[in-house]
C-alpha positions in Angstrom: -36.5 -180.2 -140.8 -36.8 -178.0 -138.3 -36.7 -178.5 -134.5 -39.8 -176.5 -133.8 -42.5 -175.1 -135.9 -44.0 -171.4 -134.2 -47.7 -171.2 -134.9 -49.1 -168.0 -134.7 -52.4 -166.9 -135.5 -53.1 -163.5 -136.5 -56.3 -161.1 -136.6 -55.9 -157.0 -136.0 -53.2 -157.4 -133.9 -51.0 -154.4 -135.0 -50.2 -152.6 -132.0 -48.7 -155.5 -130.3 -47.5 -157.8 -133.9 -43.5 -156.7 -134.3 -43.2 -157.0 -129.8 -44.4 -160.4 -130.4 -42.2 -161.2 -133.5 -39.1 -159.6 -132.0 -39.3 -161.8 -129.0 -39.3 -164.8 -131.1 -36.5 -163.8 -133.2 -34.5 -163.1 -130.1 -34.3 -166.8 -128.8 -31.2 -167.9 -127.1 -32.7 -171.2 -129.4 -32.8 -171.0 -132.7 -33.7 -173.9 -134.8 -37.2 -172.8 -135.8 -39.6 -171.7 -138.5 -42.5 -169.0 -138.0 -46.0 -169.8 -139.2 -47.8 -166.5 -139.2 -51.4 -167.5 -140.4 -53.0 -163.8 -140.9 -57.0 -164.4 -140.6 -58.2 -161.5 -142.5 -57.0 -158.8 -140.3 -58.3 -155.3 -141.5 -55.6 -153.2 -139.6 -51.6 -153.3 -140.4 -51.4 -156.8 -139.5 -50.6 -158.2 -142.8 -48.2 -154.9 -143.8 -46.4 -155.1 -140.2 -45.8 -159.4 -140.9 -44.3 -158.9 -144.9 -42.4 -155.8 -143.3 -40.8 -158.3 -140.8 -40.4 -161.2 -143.3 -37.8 -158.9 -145.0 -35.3 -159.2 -141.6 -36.9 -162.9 -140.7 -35.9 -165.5 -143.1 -37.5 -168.0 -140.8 -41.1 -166.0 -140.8 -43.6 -167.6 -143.5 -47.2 -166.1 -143.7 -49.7 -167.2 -145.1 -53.4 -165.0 -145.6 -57.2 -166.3 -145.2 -60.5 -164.9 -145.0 -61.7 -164.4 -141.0 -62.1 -168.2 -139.8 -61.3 -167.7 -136.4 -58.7 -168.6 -134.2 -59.2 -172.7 -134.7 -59.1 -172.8 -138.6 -55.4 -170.4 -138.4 -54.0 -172.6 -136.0 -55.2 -175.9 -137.7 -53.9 -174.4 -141.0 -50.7 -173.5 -139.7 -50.3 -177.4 -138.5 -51.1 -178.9 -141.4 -48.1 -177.0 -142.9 -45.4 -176.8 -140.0 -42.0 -179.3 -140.5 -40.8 -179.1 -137.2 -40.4 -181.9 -134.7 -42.7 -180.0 -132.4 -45.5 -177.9 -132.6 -45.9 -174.5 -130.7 -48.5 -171.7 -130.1 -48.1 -168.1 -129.4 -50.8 -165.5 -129.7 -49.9 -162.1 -131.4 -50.4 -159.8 -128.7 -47.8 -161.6 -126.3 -44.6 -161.9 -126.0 -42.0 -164.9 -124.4 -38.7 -164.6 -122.6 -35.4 -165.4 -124.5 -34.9 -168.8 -123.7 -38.5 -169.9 -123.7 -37.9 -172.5 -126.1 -34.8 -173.7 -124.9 -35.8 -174.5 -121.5 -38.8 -176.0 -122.9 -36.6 -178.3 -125.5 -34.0 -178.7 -122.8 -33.4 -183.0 -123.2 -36.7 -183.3 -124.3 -38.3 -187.0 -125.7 -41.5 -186.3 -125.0 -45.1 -186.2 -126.0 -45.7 -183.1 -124.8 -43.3 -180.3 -122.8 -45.4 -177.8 -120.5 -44.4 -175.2 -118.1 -45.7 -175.8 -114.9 -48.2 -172.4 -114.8 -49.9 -173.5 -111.3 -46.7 -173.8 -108.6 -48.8 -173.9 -106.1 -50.1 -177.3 -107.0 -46.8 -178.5 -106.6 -47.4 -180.5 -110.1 -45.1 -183.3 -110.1 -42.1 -182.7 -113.1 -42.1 -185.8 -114.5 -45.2 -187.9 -115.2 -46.5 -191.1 -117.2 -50.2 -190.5 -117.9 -52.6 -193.7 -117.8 -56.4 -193.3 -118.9 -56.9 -193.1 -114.7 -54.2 -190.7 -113.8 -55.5 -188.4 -116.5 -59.2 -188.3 -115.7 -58.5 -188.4 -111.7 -56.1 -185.8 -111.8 -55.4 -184.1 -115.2 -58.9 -183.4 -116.4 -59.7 -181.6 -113.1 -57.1 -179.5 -113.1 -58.1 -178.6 -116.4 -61.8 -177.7 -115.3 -60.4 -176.0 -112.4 -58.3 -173.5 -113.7 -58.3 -171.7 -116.9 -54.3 -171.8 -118.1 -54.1 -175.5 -117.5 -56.1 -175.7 -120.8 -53.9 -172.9 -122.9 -51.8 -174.3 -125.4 -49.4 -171.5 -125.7 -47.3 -172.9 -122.8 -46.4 -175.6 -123.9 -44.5 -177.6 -127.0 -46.4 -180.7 -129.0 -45.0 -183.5 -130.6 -45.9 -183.1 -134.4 -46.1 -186.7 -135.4 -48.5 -187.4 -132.2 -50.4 -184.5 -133.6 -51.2 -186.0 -136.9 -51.3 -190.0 -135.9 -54.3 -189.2 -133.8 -55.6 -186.5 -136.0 -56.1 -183.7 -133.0 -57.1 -180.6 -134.5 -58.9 -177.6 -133.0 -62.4 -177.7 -133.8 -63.8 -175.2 -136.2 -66.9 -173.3 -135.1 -66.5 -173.0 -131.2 -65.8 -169.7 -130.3 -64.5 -170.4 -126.7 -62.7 -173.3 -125.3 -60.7 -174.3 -128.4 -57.8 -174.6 -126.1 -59.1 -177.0 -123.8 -60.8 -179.2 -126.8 -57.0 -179.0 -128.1 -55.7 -179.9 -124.9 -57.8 -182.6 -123.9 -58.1 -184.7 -127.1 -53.7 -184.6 -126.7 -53.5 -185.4 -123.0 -56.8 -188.4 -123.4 -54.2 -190.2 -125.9 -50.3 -189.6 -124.5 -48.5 -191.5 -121.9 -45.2 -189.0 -121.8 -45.4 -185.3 -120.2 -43.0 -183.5 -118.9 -43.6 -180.5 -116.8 -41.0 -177.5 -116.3 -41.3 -174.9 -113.7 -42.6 -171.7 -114.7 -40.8 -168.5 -114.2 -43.1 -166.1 -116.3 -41.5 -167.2 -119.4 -44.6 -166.3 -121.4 -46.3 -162.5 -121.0 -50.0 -163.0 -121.9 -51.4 -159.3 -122.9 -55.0 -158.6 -122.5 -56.4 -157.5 -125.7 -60.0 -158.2 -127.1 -59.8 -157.8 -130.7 -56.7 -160.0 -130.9 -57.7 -164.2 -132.5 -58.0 -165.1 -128.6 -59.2 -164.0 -125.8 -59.1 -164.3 -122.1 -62.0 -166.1 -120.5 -62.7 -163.9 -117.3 -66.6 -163.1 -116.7 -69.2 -165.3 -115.2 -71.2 -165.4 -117.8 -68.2 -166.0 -120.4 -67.2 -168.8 -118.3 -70.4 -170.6 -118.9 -70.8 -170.1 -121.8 -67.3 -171.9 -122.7 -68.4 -174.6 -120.8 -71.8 -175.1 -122.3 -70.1 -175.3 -125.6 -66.7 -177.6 -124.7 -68.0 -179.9 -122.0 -71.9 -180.2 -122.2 -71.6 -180.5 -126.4 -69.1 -183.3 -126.1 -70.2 -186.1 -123.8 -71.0 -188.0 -126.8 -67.0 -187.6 -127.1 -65.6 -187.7 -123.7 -66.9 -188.7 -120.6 -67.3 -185.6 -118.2 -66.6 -186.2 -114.5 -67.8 -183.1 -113.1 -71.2 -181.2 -113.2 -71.3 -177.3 -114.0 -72.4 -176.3 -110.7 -69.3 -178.2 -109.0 -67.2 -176.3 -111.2 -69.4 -173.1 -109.8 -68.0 -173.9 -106.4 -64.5 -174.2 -107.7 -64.8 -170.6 -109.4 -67.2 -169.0 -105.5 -63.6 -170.5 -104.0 -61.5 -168.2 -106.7 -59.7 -171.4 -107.5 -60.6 -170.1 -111.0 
């Protein structure tokens, strides 16, 4: 079994596809398998990832008809092996010991790097249902990379006690659903500081997308937050979260 299975999900992303691969390859750690889940890409994608496999014994792809972004990464869980879970979009690339700082003595739940410094997030954490809706569901509201899930590394078996999956349909805010549904059950994160380990690349075709526009950002909101109160319970009000962005805290 491998330590860590590599989940990425795959539409028309041929101009950045091998970048991304290579840096994966190039690991300082390297007990891993690849899960390339191509969701019908029209361009190279497919050609560029069975190219590749030839060099990357540890690549396996697997093809589907354009689901989106959720059903590839959901598929690409239900077959990982690994002992952890992680996500990294198509169009970026990570730094060569990405996984091996995020592994480094690791027993936990979840592994994330600490992408806001400037909160001075504190390393080492036991979540309880208060801590996580006083502190960590804010945070999430707040600022749009607490919710990503391609910084961090997931416990598989956590994963599939508590059946979290990304949910099919919702075209923004998968992350955050993702995010939430794993932080609302665990009790063990560790945080790592974050040295731009993980190169995002702007790229609107690729199966995600940056959330930047006002308009965007309410959009994901109306469709993560106001659709599942039945769910969760939601602390803050749109309009508060308004504020928040006014400040450019987000």
């Amino acid at each position: 079994m491998p330590k860590i299975s590599i989940i990425i999900p795959v539409y028309n992303a041929e101009q950045y596809l091998e970048e991304c691969l290579l840096s994966i390859s190039q690991q300082t750690f390297t007990d891993f398998e690849i899960w390339a889940i191509n969701d019908g890409s029209t361009d190279r994608s497919l050609e560029i990832l069975k190219k590749y496999q030839d060099k990357e014994p540890r690549l396996k792809i697997f093809s589907q008809e354009n689901k989106g972004v959720s059903a590839a990464r959901n598929l690409g869980v239900e077959y990982a092996k690994g002992e952890y879970i992680a996500f990294v979009d198509a169009d970026d690339t990570i730094s060569p010991d990405f996984f091996e700082k995020l592994l480094r003595n690791s027993i936990e739940d979840l592994v994330a790097f600490d992408w806001i410094a400037s909160l001075d997030f504190p390393h080492n954490i036991t979540l309880n249902s208060e801590d996580f809706q006083n502190k960590i569901f804010g945070l999430m509201l707040q600022f749009e990379d607490f919710n990503t899930v391609c910084l961090k590394i997931f416990k598989r078996s956590f994963i599939t006690q508590h059946q979290i999956k990304f949910p099919n349909g919702m075209s923004l805010g998968e992350d955050a659903h993702f995010v939430y549904r794993f932080l609302k059950n665990t009790s063990t994160l560790k945080v790592l500081p974050f040295n731009n380990e993980y190169h995002y690349t702007e790229n609107e075709q690729s199966a995600t997308r940056s959330i930047k526009s006002d308009a965007v950002f309410k959009k994901m909101f109306e469709e993560f937050y106001f659709n599942h109160q039945k769910i969760y319970s939601i602390p803050l009000e749109y309009n508060e979260i308004r504020k928040l962005k006014a400040k450019k805290l987000i």
